[in-house]
CHARMM-style PDB file with segment names, atoms N, HN, CA, C and O in Angstrom:
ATOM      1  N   UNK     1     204.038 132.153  89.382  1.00  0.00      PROA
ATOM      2  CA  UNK     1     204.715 131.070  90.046  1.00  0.00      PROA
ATOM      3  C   UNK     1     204.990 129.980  89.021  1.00  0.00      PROA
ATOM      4  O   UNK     1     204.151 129.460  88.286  1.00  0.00      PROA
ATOM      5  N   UNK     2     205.955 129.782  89.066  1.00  0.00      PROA
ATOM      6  HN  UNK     2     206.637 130.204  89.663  1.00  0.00      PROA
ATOM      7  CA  UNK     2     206.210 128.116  88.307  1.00  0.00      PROA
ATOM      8  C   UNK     2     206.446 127.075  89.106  1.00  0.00      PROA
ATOM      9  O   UNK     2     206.972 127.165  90.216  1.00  0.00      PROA
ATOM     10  N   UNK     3     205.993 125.847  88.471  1.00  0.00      PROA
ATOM     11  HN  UNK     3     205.565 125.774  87.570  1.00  0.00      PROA
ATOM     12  CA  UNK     3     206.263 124.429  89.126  1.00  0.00      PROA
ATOM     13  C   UNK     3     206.747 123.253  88.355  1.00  0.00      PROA
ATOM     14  O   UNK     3     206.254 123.076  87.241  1.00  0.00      PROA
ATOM     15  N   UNK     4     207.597 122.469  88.775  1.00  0.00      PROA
ATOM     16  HN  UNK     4     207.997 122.612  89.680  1.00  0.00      PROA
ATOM     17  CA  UNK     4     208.199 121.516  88.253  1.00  0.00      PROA
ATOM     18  C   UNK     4     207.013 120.877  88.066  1.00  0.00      PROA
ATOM     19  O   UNK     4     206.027 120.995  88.794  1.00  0.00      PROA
ATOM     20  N   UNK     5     207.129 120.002  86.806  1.00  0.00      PROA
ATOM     21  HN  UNK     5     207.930 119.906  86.215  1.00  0.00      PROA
ATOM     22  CA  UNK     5     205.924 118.855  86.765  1.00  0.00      PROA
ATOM     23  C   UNK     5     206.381 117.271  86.557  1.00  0.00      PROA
ATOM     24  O   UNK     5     206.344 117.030  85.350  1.00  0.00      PROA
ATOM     25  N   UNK     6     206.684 116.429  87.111  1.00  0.00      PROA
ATOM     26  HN  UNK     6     206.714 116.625  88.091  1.00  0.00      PROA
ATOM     27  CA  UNK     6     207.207 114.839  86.818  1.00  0.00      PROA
ATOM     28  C   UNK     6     207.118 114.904  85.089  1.00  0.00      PROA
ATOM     29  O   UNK     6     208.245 115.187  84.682  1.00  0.00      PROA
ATOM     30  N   UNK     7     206.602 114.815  84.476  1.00  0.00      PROA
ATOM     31  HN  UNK     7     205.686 114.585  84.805  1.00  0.00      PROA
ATOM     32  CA  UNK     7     206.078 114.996  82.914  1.00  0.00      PROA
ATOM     33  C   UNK     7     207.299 115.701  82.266  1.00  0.00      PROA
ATOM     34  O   UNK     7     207.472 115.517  81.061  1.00  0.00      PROA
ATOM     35  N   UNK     8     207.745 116.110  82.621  1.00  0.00      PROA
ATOM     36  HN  UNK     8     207.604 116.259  83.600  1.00  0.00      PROA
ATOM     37  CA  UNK     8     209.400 116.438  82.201  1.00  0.00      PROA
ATOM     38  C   UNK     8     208.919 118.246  81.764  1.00  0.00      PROA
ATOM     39  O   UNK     8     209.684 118.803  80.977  1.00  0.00      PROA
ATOM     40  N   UNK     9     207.945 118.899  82.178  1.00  0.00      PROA
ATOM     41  HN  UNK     9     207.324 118.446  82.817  1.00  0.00      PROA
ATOM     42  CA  UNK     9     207.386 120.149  82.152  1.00  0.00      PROA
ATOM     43  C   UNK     9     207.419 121.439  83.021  1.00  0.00      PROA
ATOM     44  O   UNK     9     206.814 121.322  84.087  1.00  0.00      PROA
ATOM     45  N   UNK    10     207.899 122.432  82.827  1.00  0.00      PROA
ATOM     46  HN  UNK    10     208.390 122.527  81.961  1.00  0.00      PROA
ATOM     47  CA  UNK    10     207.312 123.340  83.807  1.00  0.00      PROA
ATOM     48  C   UNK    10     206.641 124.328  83.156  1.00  0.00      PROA
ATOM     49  O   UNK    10     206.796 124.893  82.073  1.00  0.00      PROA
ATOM     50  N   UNK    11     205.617 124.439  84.333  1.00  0.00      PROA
ATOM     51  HN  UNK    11     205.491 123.980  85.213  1.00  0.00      PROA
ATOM     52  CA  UNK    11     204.042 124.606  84.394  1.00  0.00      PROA
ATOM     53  C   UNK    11     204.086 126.159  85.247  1.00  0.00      PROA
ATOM     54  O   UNK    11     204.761 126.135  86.276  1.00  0.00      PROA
ATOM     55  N   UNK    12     203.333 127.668  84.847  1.00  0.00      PROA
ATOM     56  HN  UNK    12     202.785 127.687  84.011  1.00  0.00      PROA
ATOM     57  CA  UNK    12     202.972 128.261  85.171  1.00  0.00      PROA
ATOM     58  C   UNK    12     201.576 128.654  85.806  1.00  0.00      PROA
ATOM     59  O   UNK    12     200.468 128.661  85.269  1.00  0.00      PROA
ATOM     60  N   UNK    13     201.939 128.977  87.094  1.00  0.00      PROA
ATOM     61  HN  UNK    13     202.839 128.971  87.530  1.00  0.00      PROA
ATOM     62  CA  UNK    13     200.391 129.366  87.420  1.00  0.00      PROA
ATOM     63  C   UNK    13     200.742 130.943  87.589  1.00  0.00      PROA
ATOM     64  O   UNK    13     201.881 131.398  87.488  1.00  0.00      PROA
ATOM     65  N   UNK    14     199.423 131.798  87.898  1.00  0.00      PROA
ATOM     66  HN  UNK    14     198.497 131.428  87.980  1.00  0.00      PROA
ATOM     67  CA  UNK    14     198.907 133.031  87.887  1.00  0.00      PROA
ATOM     68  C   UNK    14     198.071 133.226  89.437  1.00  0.00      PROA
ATOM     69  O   UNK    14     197.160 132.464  89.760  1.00  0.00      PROA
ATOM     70  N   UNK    15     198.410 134.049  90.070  1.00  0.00      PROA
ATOM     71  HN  UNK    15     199.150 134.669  89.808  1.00  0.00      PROA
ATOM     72  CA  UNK    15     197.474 134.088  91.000  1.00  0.00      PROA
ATOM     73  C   UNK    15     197.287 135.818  91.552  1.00  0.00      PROA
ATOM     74  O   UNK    15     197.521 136.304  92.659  1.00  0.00      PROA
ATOM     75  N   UNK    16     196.774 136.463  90.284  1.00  0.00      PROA
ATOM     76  HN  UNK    16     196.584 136.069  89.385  1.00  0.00      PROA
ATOM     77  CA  UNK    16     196.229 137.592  90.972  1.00  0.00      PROA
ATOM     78  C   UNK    16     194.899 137.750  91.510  1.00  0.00      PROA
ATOM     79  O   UNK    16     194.817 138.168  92.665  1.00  0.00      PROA
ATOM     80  N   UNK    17     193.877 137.496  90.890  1.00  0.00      PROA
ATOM     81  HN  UNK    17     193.943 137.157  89.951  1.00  0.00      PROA
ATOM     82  CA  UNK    17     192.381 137.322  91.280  1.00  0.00      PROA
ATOM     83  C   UNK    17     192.088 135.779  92.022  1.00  0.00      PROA
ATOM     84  O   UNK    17     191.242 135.580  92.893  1.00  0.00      PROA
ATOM     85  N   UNK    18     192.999 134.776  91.447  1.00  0.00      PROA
ATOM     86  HN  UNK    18     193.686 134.938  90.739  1.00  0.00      PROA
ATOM     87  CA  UNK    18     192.533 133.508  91.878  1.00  0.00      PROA
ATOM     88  C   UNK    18     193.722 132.544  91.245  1.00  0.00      PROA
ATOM     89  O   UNK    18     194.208 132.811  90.146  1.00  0.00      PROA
ATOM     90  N   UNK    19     194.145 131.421  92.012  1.00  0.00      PROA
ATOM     91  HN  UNK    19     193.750 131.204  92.905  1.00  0.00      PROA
ATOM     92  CA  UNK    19     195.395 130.425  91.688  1.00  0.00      PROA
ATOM     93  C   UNK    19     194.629 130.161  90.285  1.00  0.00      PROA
ATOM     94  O   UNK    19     193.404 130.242  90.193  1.00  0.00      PROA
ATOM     95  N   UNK    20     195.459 129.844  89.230  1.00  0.00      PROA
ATOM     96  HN  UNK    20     196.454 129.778  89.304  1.00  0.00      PROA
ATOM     97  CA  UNK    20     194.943 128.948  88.006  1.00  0.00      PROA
ATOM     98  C   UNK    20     196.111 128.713  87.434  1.00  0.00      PROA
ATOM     99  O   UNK    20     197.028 129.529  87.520  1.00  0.00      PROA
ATOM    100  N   UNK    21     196.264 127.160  86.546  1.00  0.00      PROA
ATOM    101  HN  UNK    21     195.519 126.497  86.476  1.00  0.00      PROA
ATOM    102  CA  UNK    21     197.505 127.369  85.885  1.00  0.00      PROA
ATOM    103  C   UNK    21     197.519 128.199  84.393  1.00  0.00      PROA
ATOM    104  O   UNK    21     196.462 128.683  83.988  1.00  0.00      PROA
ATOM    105  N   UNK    22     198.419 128.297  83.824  1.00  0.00      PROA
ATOM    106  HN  UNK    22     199.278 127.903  84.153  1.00  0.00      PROA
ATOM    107  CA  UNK    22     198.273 129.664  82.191  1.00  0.00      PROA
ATOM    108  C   UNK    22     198.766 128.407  81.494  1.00  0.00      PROA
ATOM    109  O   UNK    22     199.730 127.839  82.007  1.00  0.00      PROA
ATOM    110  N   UNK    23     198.274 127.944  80.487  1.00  0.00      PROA
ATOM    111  HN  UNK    23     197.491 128.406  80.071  1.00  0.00      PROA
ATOM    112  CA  UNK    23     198.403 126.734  79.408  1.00  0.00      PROA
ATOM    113  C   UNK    23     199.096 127.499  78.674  1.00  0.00      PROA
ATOM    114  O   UNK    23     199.923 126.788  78.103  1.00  0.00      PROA
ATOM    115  N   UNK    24     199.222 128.645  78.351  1.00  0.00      PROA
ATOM    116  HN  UNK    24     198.550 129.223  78.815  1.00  0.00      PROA
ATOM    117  CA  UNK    24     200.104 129.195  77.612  1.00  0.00      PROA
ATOM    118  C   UNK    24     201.534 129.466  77.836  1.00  0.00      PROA
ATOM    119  O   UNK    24     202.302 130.063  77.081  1.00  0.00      PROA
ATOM    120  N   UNK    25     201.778 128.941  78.979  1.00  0.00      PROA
ATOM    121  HN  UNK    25     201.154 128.456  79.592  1.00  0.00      PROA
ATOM    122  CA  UNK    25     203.249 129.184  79.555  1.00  0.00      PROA
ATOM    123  C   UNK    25     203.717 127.892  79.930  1.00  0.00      PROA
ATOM    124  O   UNK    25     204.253 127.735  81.027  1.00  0.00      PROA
ATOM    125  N   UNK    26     203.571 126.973  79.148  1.00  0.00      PROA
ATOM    126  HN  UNK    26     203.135 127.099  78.257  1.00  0.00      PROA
ATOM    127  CA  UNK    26     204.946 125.942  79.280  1.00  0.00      PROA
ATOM    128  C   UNK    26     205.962 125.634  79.003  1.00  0.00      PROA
ATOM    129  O   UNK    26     205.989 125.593  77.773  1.00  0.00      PROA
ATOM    130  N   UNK    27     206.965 125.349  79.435  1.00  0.00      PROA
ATOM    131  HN  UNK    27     206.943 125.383  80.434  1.00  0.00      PROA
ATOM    132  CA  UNK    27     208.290 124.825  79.391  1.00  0.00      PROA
ATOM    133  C   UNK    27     208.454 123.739  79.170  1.00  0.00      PROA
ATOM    134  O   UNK    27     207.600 122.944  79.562  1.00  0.00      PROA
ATOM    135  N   UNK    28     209.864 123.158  78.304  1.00  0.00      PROA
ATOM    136  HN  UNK    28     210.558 123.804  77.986  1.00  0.00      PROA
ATOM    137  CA  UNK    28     209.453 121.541  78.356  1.00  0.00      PROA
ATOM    138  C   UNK    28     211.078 121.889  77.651  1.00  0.00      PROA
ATOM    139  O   UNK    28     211.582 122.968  77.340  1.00  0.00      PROA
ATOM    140  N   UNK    29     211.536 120.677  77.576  1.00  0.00      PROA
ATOM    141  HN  UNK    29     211.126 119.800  77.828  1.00  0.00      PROA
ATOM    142  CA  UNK    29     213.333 120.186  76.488  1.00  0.00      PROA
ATOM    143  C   UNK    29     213.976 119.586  77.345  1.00  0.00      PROA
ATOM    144  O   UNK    29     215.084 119.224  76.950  1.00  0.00      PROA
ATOM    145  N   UNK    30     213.586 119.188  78.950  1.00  0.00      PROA
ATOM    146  HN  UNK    30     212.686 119.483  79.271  1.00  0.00      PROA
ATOM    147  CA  UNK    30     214.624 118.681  79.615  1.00  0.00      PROA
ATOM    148  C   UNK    30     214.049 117.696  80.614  1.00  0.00      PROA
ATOM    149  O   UNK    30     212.879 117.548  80.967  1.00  0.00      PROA
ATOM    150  N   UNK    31     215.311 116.965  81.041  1.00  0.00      PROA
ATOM    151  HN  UNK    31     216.261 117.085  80.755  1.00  0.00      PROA
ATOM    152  CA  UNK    31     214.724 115.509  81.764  1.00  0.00      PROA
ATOM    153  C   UNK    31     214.409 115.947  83.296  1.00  0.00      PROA
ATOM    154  O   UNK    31     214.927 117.051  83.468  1.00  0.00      PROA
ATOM    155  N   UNK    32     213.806 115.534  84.382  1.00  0.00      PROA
ATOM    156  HN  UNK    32     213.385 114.638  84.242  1.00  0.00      PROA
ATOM    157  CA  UNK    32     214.017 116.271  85.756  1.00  0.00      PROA
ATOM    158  C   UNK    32     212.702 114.686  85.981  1.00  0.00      PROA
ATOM    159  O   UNK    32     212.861 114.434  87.176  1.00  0.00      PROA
ATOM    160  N   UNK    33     211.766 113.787  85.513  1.00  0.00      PROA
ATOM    161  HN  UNK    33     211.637 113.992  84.542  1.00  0.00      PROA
ATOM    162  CA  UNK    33     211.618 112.749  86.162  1.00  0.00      PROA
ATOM    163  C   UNK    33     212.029 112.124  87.081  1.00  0.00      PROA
ATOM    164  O   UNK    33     213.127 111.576  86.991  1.00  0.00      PROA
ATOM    165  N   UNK    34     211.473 112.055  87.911  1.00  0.00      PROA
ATOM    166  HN  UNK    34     210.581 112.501  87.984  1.00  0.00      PROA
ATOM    167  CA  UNK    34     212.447 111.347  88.985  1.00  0.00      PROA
ATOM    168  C   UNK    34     213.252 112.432  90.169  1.00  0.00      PROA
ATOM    169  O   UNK    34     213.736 111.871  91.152  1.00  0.00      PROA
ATOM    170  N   UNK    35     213.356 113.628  90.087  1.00  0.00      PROA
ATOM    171  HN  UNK    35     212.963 114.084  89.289  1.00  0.00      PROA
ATOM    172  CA  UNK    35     214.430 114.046  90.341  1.00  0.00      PROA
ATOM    173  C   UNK    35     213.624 115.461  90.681  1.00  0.00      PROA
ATOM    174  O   UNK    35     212.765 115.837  89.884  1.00  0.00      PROA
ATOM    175  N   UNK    36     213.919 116.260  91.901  1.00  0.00      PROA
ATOM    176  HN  UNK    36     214.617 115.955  92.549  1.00  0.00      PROA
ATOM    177  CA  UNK    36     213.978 117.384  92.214  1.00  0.00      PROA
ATOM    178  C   UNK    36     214.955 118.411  92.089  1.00  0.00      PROA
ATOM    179  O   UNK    36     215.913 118.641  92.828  1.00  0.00      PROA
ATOM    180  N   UNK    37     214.491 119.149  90.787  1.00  0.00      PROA
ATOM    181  HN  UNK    37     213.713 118.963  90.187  1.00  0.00      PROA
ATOM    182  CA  UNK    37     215.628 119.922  90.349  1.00  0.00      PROA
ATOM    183  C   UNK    37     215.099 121.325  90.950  1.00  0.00      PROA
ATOM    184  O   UNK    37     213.988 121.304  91.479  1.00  0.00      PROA
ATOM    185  N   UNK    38     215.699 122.348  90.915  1.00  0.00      PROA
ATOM    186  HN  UNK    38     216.602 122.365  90.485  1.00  0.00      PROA
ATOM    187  CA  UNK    38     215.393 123.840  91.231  1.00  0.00      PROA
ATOM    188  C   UNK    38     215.313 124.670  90.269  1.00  0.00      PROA
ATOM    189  O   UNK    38     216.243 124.818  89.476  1.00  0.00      PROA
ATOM    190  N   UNK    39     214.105 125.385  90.190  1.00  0.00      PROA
ATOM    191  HN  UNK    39     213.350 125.265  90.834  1.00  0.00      PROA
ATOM    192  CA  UNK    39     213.321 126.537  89.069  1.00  0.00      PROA
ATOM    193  C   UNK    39     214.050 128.108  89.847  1.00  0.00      PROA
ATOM    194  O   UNK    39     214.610 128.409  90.901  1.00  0.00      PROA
ATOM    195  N   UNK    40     213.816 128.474  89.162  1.00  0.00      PROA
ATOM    196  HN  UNK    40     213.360 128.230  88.306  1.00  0.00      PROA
ATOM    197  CA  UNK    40     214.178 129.919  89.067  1.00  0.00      PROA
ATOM    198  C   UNK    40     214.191 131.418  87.795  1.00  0.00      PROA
ATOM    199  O   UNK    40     213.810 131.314  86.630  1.00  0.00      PROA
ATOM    200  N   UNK    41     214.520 132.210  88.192  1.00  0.00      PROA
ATOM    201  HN  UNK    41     214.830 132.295  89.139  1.00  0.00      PROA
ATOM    202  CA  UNK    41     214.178 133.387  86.824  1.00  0.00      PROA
ATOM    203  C   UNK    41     215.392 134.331  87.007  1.00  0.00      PROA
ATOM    204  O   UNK    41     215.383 135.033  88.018  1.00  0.00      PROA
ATOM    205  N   UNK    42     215.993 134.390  86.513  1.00  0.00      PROA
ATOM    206  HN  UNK    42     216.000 133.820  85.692  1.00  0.00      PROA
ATOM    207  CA  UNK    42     217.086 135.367  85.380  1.00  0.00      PROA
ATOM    208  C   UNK    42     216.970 137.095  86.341  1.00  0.00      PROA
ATOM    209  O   UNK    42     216.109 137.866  85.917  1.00  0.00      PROA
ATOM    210  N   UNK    43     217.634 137.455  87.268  1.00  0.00      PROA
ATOM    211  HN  UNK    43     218.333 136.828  87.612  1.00  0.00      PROA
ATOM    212  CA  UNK    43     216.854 139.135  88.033  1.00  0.00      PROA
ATOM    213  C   UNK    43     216.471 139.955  87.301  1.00  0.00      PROA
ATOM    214  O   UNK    43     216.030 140.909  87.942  1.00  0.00      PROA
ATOM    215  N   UNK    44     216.384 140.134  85.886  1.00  0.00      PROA
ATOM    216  HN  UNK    44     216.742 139.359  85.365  1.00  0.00      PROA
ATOM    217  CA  UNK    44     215.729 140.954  84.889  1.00  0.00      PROA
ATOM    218  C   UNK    44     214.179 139.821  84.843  1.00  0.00      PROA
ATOM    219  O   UNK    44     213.189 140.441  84.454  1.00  0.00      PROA
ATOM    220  N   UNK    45     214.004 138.839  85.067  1.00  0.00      PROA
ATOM    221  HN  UNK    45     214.808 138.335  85.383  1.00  0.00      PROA
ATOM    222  CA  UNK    45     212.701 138.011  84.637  1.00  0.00      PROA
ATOM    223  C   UNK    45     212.527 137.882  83.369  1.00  0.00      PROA
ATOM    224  O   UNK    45     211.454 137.549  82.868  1.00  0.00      PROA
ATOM    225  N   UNK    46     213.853 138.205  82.565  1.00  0.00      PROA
ATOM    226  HN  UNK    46     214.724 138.476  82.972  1.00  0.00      PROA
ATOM    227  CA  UNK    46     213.375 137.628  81.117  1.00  0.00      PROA
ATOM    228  C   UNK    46     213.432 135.935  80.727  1.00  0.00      PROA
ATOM    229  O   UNK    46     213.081 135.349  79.703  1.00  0.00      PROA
ATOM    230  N   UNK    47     214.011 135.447  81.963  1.00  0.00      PROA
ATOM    231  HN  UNK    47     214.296 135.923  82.794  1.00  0.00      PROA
ATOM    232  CA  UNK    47     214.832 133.949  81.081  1.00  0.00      PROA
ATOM    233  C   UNK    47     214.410 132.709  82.709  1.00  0.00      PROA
ATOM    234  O   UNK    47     214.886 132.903  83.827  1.00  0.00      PROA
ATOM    235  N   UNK    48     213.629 131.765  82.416  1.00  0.00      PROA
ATOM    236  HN  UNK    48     213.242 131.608  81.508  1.00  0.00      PROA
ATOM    237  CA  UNK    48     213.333 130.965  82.908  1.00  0.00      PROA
ATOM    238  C   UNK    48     214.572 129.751  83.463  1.00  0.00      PROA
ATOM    239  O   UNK    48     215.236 129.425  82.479  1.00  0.00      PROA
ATOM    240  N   UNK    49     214.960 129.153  84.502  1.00  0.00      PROA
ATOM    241  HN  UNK    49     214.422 129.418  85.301  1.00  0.00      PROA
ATOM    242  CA  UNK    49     215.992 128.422  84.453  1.00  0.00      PROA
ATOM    243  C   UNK    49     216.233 127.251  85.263  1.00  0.00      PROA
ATOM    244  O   UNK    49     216.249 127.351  86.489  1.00  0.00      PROA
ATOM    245  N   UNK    50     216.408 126.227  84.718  1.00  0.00      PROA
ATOM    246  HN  UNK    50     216.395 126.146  83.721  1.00  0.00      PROA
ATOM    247  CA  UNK    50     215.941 124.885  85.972  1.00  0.00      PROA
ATOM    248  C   UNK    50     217.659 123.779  85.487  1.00  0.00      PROA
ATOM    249  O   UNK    50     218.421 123.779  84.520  1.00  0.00      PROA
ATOM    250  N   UNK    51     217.581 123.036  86.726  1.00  0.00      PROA
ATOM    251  HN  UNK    51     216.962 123.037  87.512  1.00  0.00      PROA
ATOM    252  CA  UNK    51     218.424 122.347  86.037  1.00  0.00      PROA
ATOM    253  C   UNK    51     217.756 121.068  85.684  1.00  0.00      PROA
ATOM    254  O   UNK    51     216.533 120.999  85.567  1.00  0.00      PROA
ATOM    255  N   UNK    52     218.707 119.854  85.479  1.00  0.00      PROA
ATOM    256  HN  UNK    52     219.701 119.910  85.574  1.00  0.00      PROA
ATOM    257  CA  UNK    52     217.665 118.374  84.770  1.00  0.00      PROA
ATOM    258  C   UNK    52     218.452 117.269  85.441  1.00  0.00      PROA
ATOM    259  O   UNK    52     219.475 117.594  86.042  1.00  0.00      PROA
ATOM    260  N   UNK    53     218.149 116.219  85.410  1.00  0.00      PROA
ATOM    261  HN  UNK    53     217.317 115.955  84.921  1.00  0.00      PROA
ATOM    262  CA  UNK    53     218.269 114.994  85.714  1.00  0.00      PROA
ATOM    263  C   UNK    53     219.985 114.199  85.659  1.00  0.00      PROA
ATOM    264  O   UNK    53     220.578 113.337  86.308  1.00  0.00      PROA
ATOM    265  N   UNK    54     220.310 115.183  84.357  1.00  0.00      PROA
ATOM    266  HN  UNK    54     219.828 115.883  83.830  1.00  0.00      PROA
ATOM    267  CA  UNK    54     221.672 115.081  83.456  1.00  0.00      PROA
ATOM    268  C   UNK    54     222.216 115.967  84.500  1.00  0.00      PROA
ATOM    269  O   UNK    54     223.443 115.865  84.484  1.00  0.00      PROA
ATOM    270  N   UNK    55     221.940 116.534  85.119  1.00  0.00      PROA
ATOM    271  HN  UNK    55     220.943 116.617  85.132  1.00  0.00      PROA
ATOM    272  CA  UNK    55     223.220 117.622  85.816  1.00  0.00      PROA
ATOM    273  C   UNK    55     223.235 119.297  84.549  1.00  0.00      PROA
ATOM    274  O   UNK    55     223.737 120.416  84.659  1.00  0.00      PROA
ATOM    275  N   UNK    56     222.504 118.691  83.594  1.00  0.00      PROA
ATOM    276  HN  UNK    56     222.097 117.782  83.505  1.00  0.00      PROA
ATOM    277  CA  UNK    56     223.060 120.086  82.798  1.00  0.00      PROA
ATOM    278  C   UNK    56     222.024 121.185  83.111  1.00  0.00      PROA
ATOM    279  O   UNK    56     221.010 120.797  83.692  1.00  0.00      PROA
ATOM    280  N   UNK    57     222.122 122.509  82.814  1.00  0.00      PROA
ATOM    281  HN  UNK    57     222.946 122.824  82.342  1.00  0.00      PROA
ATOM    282  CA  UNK    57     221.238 123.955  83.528  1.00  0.00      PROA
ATOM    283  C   UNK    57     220.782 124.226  82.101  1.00  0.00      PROA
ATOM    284  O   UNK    57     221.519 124.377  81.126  1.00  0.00      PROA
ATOM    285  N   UNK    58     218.801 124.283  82.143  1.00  0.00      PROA
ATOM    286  HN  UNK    58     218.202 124.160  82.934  1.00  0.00      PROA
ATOM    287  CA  UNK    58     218.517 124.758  80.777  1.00  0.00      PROA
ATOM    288  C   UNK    58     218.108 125.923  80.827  1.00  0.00      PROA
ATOM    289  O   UNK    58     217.767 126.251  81.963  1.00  0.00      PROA
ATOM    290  N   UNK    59     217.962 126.942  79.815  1.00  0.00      PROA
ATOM    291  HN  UNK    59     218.239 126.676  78.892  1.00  0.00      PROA
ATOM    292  CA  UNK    59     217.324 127.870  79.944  1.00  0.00      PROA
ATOM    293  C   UNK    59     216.413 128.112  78.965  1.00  0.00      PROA
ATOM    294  O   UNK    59     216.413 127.520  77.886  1.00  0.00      PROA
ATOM    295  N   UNK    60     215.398 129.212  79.387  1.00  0.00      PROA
ATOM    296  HN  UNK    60     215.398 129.692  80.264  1.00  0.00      PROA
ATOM    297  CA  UNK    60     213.908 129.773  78.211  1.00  0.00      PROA
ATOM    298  C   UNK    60     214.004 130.908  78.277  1.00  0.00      PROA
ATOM    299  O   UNK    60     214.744 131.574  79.000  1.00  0.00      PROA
ATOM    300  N   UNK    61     213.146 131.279  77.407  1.00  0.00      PROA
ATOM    301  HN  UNK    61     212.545 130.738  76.820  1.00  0.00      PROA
ATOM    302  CA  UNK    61     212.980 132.971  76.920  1.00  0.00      PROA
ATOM    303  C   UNK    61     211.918 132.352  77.650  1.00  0.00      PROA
ATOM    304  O   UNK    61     211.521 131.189  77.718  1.00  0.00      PROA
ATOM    305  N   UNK    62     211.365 134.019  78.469  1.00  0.00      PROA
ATOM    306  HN  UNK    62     211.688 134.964  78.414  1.00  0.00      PROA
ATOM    307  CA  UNK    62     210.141 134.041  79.170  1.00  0.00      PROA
ATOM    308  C   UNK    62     208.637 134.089  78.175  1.00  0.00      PROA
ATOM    309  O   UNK    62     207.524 133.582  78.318  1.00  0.00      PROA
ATOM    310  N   UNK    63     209.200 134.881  77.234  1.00  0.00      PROA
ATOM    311  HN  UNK    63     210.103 135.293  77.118  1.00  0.00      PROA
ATOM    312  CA  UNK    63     208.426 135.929  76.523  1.00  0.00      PROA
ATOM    313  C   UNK    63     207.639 134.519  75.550  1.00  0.00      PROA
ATOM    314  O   UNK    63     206.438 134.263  75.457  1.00  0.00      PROA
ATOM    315  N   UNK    64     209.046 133.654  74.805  1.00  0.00      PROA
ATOM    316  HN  UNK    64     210.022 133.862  74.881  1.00  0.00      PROA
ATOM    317  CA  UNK    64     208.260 133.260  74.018  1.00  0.00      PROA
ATOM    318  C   UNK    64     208.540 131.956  74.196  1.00  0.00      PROA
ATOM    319  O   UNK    64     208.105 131.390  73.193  1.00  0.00      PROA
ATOM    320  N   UNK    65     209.126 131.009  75.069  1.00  0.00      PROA
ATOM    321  HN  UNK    65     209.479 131.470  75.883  1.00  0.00      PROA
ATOM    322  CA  UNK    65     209.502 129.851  75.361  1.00  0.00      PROA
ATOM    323  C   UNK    65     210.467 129.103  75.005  1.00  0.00      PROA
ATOM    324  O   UNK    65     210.457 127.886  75.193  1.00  0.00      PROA
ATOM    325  N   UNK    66     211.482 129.777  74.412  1.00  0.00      PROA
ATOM    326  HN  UNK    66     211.490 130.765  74.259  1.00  0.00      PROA
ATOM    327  CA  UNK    66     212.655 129.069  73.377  1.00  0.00      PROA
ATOM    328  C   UNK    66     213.456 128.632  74.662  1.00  0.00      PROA
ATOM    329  O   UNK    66     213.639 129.194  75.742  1.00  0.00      PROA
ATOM    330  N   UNK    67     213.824 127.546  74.199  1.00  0.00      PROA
ATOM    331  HN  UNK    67     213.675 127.089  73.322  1.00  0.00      PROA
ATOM    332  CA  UNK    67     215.151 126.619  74.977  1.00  0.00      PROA
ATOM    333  C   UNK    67     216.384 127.153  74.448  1.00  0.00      PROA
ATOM    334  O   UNK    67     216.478 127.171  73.221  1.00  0.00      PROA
ATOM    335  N   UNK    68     217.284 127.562  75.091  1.00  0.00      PROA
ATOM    336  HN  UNK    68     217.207 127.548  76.088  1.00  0.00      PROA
ATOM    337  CA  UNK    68     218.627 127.796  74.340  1.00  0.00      PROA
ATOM    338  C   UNK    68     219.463 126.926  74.846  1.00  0.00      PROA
ATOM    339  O   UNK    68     219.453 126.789  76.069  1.00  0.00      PROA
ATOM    340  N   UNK    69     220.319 126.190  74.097  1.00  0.00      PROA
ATOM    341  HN  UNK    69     220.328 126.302  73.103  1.00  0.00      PROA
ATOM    342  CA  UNK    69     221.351 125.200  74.308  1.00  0.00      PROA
ATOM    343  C   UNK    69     222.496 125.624  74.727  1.00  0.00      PROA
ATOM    344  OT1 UNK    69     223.414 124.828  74.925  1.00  0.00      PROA
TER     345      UNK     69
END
């Protein structure tokens, strides 16, 4: 599951045995403070995708977290 975070972050949690968040799976390059933007994933699940504050749509590699412009 992912979640928007005010902190200008999105934040992965894991919940097969038990909810926890994965510190190893953050997202971050875009503004969304203030603002309820919508998360989502790519139907292959390779590519992470939210929009921001600006109106513009960012995207990530799942795998390794890259922002592509």
């Amino acid at each position: 599951m992912i979640c928007q975070s005010m902190d200008n972050k999105i934040v992965t949690f894991g919940a097969r045995d038990r909810f926890r968040q994965n510190a190893k799976k953050v997202f971050k390059g875009h503004n969304v403070a203030g603002y309820a933007c919508n998360l989502g994933f790519s139907p292959d699940g390779h590519y992470v995708i939210s929009g921001d504050g600006g109106g513009h749509l960012v995207i990530w590699d799942w795998k390794s977290g890259k922002r592509y412009a």
